[in-house]
C-alpha positions in Angstrom: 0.0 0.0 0.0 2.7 2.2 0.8 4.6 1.7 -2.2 1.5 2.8 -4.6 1.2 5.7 -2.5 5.0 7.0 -2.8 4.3 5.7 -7.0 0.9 8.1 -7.4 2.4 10.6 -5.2 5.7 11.1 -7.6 3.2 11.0 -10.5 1.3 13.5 -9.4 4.5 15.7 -8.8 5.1 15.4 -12.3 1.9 16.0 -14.0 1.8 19.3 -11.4 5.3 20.6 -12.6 3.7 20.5 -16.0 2.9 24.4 -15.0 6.3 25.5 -14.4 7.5 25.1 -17.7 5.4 27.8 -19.4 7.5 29.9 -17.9 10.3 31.3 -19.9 13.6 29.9 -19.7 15.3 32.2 -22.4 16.2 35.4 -23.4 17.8 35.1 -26.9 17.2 36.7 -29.3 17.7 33.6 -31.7 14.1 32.3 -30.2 12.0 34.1 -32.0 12.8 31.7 -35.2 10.7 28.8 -35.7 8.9 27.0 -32.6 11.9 28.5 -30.5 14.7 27.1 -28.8 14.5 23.2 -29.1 15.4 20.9 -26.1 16.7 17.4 -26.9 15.6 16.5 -23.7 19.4 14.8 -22.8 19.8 14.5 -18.7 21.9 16.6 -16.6 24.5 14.2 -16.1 24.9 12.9 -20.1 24.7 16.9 -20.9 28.0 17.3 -19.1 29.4 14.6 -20.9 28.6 16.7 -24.5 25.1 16.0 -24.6 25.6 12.0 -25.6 22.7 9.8 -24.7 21.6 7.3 -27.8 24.3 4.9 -26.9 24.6 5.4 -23.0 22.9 2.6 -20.8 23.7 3.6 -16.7 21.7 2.3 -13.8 21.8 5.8 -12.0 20.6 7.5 -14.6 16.9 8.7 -16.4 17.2 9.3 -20.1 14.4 9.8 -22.0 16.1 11.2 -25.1 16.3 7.1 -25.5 13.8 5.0 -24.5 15.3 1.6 -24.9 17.9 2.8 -22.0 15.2 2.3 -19.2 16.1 -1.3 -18.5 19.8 -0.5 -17.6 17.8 0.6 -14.1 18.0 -2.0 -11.1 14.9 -4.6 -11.0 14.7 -3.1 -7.1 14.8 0.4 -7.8 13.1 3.7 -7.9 14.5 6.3 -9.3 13.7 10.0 -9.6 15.5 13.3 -11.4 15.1 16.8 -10.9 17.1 19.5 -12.2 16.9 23.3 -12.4 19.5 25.4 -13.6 20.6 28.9 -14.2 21.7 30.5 -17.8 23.9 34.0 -18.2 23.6 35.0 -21.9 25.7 37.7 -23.6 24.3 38.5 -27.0 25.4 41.9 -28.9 25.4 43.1 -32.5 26.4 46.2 -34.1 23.3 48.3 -32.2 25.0 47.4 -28.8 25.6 44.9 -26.2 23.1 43.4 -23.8 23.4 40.8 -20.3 20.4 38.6 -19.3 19.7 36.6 -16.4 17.3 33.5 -16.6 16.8 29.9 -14.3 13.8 27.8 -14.0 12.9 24.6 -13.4 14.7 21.9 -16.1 12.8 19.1 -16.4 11.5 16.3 -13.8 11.2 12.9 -14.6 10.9 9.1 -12.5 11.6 5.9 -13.5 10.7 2.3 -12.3 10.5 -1.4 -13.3 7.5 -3.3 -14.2 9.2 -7.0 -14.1 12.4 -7.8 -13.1 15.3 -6.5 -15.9 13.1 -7.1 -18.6 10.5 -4.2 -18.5 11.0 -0.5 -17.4 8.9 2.1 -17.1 9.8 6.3 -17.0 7.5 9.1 -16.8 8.2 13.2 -16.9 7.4 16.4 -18.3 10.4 18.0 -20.7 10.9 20.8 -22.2 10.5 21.0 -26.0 10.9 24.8 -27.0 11.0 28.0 -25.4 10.7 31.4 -26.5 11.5 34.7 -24.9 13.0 37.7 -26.3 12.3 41.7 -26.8 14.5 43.2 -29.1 13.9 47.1 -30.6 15.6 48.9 -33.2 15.6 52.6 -34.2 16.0 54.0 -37.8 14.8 56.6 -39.7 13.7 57.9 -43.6 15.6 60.2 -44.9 15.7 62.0 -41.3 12.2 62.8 -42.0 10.3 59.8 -40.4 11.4 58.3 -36.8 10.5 55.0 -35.8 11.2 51.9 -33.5 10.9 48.4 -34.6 10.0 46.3 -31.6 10.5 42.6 -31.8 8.4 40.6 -28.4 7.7 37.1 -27.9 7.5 34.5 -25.3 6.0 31.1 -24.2 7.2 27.8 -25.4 5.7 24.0 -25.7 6.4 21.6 -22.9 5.9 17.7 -23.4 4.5 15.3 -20.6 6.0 11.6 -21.5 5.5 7.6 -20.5 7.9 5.6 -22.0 8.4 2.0 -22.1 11.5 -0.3 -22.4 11.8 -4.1 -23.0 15.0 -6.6 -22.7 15.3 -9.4 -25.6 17.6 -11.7 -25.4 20.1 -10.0 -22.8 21.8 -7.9 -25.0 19.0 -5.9 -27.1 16.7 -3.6 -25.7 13.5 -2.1 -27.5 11.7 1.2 -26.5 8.9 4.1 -27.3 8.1 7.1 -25.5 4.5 8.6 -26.1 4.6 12.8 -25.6 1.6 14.9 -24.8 2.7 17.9 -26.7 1.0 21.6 -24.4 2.0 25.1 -24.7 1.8 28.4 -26.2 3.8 30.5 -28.3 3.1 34.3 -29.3 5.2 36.5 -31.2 4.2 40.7 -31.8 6.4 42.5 -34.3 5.4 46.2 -33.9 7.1 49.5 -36.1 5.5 53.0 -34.3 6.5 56.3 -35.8 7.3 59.3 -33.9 5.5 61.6 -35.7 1.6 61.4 -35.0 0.6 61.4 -38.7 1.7 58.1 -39.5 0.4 55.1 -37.9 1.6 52.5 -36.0 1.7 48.7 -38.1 1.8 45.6 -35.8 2.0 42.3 -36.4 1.1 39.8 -34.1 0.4 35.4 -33.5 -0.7 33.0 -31.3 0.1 29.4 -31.8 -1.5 27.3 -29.4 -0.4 23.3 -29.2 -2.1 20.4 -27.9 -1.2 17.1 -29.4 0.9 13.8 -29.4 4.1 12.3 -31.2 5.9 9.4 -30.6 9.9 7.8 -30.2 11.3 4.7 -30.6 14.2 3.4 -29.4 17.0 0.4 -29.7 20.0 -0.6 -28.1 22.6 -3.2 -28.4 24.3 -4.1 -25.7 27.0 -6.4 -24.1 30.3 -7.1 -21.6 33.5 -8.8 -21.9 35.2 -8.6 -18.8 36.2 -5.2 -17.9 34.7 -4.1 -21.0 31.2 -2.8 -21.8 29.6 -1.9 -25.1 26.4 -0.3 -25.9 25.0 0.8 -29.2 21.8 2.7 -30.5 19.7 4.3 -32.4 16.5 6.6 -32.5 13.7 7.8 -34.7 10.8 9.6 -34.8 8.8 10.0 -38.0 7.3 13.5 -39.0 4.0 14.4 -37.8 1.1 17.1 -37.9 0.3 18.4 -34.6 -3.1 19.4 -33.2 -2.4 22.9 -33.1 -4.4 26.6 -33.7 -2.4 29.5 -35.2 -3.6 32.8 -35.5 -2.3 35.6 -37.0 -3.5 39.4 -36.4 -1.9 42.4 -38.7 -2.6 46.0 -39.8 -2.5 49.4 -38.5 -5.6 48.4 -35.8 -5.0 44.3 -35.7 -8.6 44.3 -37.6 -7.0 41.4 -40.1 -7.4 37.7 -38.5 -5.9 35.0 -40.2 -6.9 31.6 -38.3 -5.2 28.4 -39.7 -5.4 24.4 -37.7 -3.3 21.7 -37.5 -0.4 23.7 -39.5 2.4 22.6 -37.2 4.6 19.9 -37.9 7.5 18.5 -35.9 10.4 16.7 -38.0 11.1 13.2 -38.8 14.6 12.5 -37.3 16.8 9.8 -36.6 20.0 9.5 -34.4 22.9 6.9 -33.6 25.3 6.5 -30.5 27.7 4.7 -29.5 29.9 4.1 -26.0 32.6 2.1 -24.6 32.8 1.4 -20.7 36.1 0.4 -18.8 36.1 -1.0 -15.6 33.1 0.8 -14.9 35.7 3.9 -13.8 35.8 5.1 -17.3 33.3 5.9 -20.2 33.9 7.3 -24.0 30.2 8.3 -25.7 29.8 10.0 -28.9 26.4 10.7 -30.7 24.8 11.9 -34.5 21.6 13.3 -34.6 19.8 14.4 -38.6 16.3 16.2 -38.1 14.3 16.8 -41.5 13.3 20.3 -40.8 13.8 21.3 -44.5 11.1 18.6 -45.0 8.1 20.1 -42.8 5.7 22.1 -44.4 5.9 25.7 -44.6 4.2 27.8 -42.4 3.0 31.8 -43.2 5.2 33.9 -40.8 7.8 31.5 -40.3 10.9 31.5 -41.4 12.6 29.0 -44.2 13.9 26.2 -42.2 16.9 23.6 -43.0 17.7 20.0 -41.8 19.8 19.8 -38.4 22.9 17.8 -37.7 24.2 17.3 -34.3 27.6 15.5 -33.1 27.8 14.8 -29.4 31.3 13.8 -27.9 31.7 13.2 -24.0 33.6 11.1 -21.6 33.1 10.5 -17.7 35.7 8.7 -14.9 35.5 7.7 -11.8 38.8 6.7 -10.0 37.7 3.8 -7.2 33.7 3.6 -6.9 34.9 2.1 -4.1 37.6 4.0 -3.3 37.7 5.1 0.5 38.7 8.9 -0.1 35.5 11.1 -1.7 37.3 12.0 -4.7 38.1 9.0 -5.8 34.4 7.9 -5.3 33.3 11.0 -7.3 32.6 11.5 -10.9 34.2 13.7 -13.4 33.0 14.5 -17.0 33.7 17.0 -20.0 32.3 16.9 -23.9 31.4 19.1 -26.6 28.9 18.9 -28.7 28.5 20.9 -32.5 24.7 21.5 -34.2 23.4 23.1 -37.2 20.6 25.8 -36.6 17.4 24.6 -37.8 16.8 27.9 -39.1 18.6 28.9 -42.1 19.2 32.4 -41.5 21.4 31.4 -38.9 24.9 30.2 -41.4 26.9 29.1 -38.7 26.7 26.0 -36.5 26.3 26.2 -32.9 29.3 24.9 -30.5 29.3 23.8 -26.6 32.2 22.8 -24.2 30.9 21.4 -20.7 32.2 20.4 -17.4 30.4 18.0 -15.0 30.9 16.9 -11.8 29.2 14.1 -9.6 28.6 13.9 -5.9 27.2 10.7 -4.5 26.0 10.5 -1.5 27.6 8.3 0.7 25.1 5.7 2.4 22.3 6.3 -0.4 21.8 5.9 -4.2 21.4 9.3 -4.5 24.1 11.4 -6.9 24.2 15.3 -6.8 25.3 16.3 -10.3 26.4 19.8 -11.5 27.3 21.0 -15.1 28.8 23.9 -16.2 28.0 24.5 -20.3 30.0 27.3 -22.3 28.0 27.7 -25.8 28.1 30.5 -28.7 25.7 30.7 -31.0 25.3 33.0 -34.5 26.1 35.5 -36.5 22.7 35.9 -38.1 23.4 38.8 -40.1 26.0 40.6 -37.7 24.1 38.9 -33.9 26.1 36.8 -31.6 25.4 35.4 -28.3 27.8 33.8 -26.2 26.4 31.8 -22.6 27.1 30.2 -19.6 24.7 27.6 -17.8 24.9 26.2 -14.5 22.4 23.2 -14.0 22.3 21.5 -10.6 20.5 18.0 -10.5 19.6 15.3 -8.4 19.1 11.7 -9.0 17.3 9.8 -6.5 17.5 6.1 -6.4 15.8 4.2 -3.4 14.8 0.4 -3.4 11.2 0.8 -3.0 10.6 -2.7 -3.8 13.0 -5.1 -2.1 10.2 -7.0 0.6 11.6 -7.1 4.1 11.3 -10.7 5.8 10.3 -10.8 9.5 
């Protein structure tokens, strides 16, 4: 009885911190683009290792950017992940130069089997895009007419998840995550005149999302010794979502455009691999491809152009049993390199990061914090260059071992 109260009350922690994420948790100007700033929905502790996670299997930790890696989780435990982080941004262009402070709440998830090694079970809500930015401009014609572009949006699309895994064979794994797709988006591009005899022209949309999409997942897996190999693969195919969009424009916002079920999300597909030795030391690397040059156009957005992401990270761990700290204590780096999905933006984006764990000592519980450097532009002459701190922890308990009197 006990146990399917602690199991409903983490669910119902995670279907509650659905709310936080409509918050924004961006300031860049490079949001306004598209659905916004895409999250692939890697955890805390693979992030610091580059952002791998197709070809990582670990027992301590949640992934849900692949679902076939929820059966690497003990057939006794209970785990849960929480993280929250904070981002600097410094973004500038030939106008000026501009600091912004954000930090929210990351992403939540659990994770749990359903029999023995063969069949696992993860639940959360993720990020998938977020927008937030406000951006004005000053010109004038021919020094007769003074105006101010304004550029404002904000919102973003969060995803809750269930996900299932399956062993065959003890060395391949099958998997599929379902995503309830929530969230809304709205973007206001305004140009107001000094002078009072011309009027102001604004520009503004809604888009509103309420819909599904799917993953699946596959993993090979196997150990010789001292040596452990895992690799995988994901895809997801391209899909419509249930969605409104509505566009308002003229000099009063008396024009209404009102389109449905415009919105599509990409078919993509992504491999990774890792090598394990000794369980002190671990080498991942991943490739990513997301169609976006394949989904429909949509009025108002902007031309879009297929994504390609390379992940590279490694993580050691002197002694795990080791009787000074350090040795028990985890170290990572990686860096990771991605095309925008946006093809005004010509250059790729590039991260380094830096990652260290800290398990607790008489629990299953690990305290993980990653430091990410990233740049990100020109488009046209805009950079932005940031720094993110994101503090997480991952909670394993045995909730199901049965005590014997």
């Amino acid at each position: 009885m006990a146990l399917k109260r602690n199991i409903l009350l983490a669910v119902l922690l995670i279907v509650g911190a659905g709310c936080l994420f409509a918050q924004n948790n961006t300031s860049s100007p490079f949001s306004c683009y598209g659905l916004g700033d895409v999250n692939d929905n890697v955890p805390n502790t693979f992030r610091a290792m580059g952002g791998v996670g197709i070809g990582m299997r670990n027992n301590k930790v949640i992934c849900p950017a692949q679902p076939a890696s929820y059966t690497a989780c003990d057939s006794l435990t209970f785990m849960f992940d929480l993280a929250a982080d904070v981002l600097y941004t410094h973004y500038g262009d030939d106008a000026g130069k501009k600091n912004k402070v954000n930090g929210n709440l990351e992403y939540i998830s659990l994770q749990f089997p359903l029999y023995k090694r063969y069949v696992a079970l993860s639940a959360g809500v993720l990020p998938f895009s977020s927008v937030g930015y406000n951006i004005t401009l000053s010109d004038s014609i021919n020094s007769d007419y003074h105006y101010a572009t304004n550029f404002y949006g904000n919102g973003g699309i969060s995803e809750v998840y269930g996900g299932l895994s399956f062993n065959l064979f003890d060395w391949v794994s099958l998997g599929a995550n379902v995503y309830y797709m929530f969230g809304d988006v709205t973007n206001t591009r305004s140009v107001i005149f000094a002078e009072s005899d011309v009027k102001t022209v604004i520009q503004a949309s809604a888009l509103s999302v309420s819909s599904v999409r799917f993953r699946e997942g596959l993993q090979f897996f196997h150990t010789f010794g001292k040596h452990s190999f895992v690799l995988g693969g994901i895809f997801e195919n391209r899909r419509t979502l249930k969605s409104d969009y509505e566009v308002a424009e003229s000099t009063q916002l008396d024009t209404v455009w009102v389109a449905e079920d415009i919105v599509q999300v990409p078919m993509m597909f992504g491999v990774g691999a890792s090598y394990t030795f000794d369980k002190r030391l671990t080498v991942g690397f991943d490739f990513s491809r997301s169609y976006w040059s394949k989904v429909d156009a949509i009025s108002g957005f902007d031309a879009m152009r297929d994504r390609n992401k390379y992940s590279f990270g490694l993580e050691y761990r002197h002694n795990p049993a080791g009787r000074n700290y350090a040795e028990r204590m985890f170290w990572r780096v990686g860096c990771n390199l991605a095309d925008s999905y946006v093809t005004k933006i010509k250059r790729p984006d590039y991260m380094v990061s830096l990652g260290m764990g800290f398990p607790l000592r008489n629990a299953g519980t690990i305290f993980n914090v990653t430091f990410e450097y990233g740049h990100r532009g020109p488009a046209a002459s805009l950079e932005e260059n940031y720094l993110r701190m994101t503090i997480n922890a991952s909670i394993a308990e045995n909730w199901f071992f049965k005590r014997r009197l």
